[in-house]
Wavefront OBJ file of the C-alpha trace (Angstrom):
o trace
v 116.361 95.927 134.484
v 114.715 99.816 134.326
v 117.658 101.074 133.642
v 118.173 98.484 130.419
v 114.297 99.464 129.673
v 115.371 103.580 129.402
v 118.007 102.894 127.002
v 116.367 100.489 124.585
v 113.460 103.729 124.187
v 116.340 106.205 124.079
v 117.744 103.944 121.283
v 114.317 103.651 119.429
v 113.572 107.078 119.893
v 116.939 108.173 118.656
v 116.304 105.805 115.559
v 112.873 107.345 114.817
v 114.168 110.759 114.732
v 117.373 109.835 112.342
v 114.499 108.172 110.032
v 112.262 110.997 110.482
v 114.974 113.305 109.556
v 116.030 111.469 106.532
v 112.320 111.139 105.183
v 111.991 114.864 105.629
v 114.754 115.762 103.969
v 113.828 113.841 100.765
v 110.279 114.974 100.771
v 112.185 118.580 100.542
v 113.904 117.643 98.069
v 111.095 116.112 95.944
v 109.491 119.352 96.396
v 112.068 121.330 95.785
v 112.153 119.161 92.245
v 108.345 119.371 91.654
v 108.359 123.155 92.091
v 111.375 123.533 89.336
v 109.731 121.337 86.939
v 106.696 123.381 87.227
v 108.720 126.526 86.922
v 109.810 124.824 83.712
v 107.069 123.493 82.275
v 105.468 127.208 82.434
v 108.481 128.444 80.262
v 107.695 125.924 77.914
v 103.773 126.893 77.407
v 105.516 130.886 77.158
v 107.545 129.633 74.188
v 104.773 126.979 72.600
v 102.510 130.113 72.782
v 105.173 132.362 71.264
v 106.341 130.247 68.823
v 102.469 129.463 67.764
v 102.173 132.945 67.307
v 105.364 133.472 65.018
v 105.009 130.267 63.364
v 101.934 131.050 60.872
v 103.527 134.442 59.527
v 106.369 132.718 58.299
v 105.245 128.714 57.854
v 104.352 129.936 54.035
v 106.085 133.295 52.493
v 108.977 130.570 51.731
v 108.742 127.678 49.504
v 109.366 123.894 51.225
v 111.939 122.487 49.134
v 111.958 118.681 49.035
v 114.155 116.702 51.142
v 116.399 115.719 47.891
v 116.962 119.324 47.161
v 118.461 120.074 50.199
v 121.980 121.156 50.198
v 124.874 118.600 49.800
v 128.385 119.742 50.715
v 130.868 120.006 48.355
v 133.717 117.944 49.829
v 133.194 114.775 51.087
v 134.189 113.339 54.417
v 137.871 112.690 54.566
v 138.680 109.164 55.620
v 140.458 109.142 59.001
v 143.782 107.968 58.532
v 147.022 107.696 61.272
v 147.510 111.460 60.673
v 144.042 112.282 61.287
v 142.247 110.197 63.646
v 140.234 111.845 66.020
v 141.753 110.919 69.597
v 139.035 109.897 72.659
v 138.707 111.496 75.566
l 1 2 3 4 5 6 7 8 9 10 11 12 13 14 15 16 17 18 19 20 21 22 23 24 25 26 27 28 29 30 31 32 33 34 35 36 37 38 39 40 41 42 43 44 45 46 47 48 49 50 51 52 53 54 55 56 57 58 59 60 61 62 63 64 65 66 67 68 69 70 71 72 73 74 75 76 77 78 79 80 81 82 83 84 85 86 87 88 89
């Protein structure tokens, strides 16, 4: 019966270190993530603050054109046909 007793806590303590390792290794993970989004959103306030910068020297030394003035091609879109069907990947 002792004997049966040392295995059954070298099985639960052999089961709380695989779970231990395995929540570990995802909180690593999720900080790993954290730390690059971070990394990211700092890049992002460098190019909101650059582009705030730029943006009022050129938002008016061109005139906004209205949305029906803007520029129409000249051919219009073939229809797709046998010969020219765009095939899926």
């Amino acid at each position: 019966m002792n004997i049966l007793q040392i295995v059954f806590i070298m099985l639960m303590v052999l089961f709380a270190a695989l779970v231990w390792f395995f929540v570990n290794r995802a909180s690593v993970r999720a900080n790993e993530k954290i730390r690059l989004l971070q990394e990211i959103l700092e890049q992002q306030r460098i190019q909101t603050a650059l582009l705030q910068t730029l943006a009022p020297a050129t938002a008016f030394s061109t005139p906004l054109e209205p949305e029906t003035a803007m520029h129409q091609p000249d051919d219009p879109v073939p229809e797709l046909d046998a010969f020219n069907v765009i095939p899926e990947r």
